[in-house]
C-alpha positions in Angstrom: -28.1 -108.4 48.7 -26.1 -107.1 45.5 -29.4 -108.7 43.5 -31.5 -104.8 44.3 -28.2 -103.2 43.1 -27.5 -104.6 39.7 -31.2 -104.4 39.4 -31.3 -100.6 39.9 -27.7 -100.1 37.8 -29.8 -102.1 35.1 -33.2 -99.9 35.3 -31.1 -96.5 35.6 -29.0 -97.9 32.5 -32.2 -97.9 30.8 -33.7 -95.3 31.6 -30.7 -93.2 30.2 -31.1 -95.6 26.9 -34.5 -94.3 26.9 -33.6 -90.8 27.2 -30.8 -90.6 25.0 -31.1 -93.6 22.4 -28.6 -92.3 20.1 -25.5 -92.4 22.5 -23.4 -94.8 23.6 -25.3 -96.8 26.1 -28.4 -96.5 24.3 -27.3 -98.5 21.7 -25.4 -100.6 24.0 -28.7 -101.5 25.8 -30.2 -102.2 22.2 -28.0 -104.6 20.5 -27.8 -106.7 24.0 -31.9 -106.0 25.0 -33.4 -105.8 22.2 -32.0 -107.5 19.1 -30.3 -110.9 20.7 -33.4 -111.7 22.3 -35.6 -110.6 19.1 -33.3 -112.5 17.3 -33.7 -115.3 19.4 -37.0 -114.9 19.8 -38.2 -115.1 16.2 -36.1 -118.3 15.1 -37.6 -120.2 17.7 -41.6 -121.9 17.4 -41.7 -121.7 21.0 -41.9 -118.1 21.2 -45.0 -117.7 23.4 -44.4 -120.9 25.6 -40.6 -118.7 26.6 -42.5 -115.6 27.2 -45.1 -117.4 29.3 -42.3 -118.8 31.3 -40.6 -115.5 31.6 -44.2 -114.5 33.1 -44.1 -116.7 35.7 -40.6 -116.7 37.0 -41.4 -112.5 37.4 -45.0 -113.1 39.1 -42.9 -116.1 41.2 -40.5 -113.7 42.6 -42.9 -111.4 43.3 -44.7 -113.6 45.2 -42.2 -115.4 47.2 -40.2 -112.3 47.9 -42.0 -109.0 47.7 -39.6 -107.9 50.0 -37.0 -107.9 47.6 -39.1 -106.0 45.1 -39.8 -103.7 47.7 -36.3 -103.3 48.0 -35.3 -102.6 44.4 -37.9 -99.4 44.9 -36.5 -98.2 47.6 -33.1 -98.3 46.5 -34.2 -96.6 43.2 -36.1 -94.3 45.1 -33.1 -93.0 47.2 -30.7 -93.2 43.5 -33.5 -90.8 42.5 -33.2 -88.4 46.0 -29.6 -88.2 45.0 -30.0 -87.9 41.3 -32.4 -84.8 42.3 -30.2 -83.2 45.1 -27.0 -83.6 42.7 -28.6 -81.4 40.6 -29.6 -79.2 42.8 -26.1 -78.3 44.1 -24.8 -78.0 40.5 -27.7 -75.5 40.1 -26.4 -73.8 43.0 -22.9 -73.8 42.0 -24.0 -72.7 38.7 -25.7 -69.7 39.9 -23.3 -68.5 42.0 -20.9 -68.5 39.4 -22.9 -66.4 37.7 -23.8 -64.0 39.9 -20.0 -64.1 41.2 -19.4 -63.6 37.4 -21.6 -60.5 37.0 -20.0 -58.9 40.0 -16.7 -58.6 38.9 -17.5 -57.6 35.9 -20.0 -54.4 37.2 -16.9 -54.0 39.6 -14.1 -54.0 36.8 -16.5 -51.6 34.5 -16.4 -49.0 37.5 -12.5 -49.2 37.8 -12.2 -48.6 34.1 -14.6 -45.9 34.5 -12.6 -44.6 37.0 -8.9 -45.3 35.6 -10.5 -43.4 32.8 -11.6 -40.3 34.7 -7.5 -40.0 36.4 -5.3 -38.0 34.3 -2.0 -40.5 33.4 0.6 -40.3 35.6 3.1 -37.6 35.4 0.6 -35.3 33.9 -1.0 -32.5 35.9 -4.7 -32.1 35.9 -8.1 -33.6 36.1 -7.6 -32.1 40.0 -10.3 -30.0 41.5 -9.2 -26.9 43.6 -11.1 -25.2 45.7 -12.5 -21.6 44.8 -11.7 -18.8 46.8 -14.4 -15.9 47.2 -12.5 -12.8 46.5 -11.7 -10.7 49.6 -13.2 -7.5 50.0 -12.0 -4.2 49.3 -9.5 -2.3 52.1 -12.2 0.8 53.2 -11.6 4.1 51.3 -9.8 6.8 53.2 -11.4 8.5 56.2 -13.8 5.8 56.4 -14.3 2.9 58.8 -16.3 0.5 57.0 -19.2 -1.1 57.7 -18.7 -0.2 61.6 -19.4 3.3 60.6 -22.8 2.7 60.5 -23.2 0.8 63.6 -21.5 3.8 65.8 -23.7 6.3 63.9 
């Protein structure tokens, strides 16, 4: 049962040595995958008589136990599902961080704008009053204004 995870901790390990090959476990994955067996490999005369036998323990298991096989895709499969919605919520997050970002700074922008506009404190000013019309003159002497007219 732990067989399908090691397995799938062992193909993710690679494929991250295949992505990045320069880091740490790409080079990791190198020496132990790649050179020891090379190495191994070329100072032995029975090099294709170890790869043929590596051949047939795979196509072995594969017969005797496709379930197993089976099993390793699945559970890559689902480290996949989680790989991809992992990333997703980061993208999320990442985006509302921005836009979060972008808001506060539109909404700080319009209370300098505005901090700007008010006079400092203590100093009179920068207040709108209201205009007045001017009132009419009294009616001259003798006169009764514009009711005059309406009598007449």
């Amino acid at each position: 049962m732990i067989a399908p995870i090691l397995l799938s901790m062992f193909v993710l390990g690679w494929l991250s040595a295949v992505a990045v090959p320069q880091g740490a476990i790409g080079k990791a994955f190198r020496r132990l995958f790649v050179d020891a067996p090379a190495r191994l490999l070329q100072t032995s005369p029975r090099t294709a008589a170890v790869w043929l036998v590596l051949l047939v323990l795979l196509l072995a298991i594969s017969i005797a136990a496709p379930e197993v096989i089976a099993l390793m895709g699945v559970s890559d499969l689902s480290a996949y599902l989680d790989l991809a919605l992992i990333s997703l919520v980061l993208g999320a997050v990442k985006s509302a961080r921005s836009l979060a970002g972008s808001a506060l700074a539109i909404a700080r922008q319009g209370l300098a704008a505005l901090a700007a506009a008010r006079p400092a404190a203590g100093r009179r000013g920068g207040r709108v009053r209201r205009v007045r019309k001017a009132r009419p003159p009294p009616p001259a002497e003798g006169g009764f204004g514009a009711g005059a007219w309406v009598v007449a």
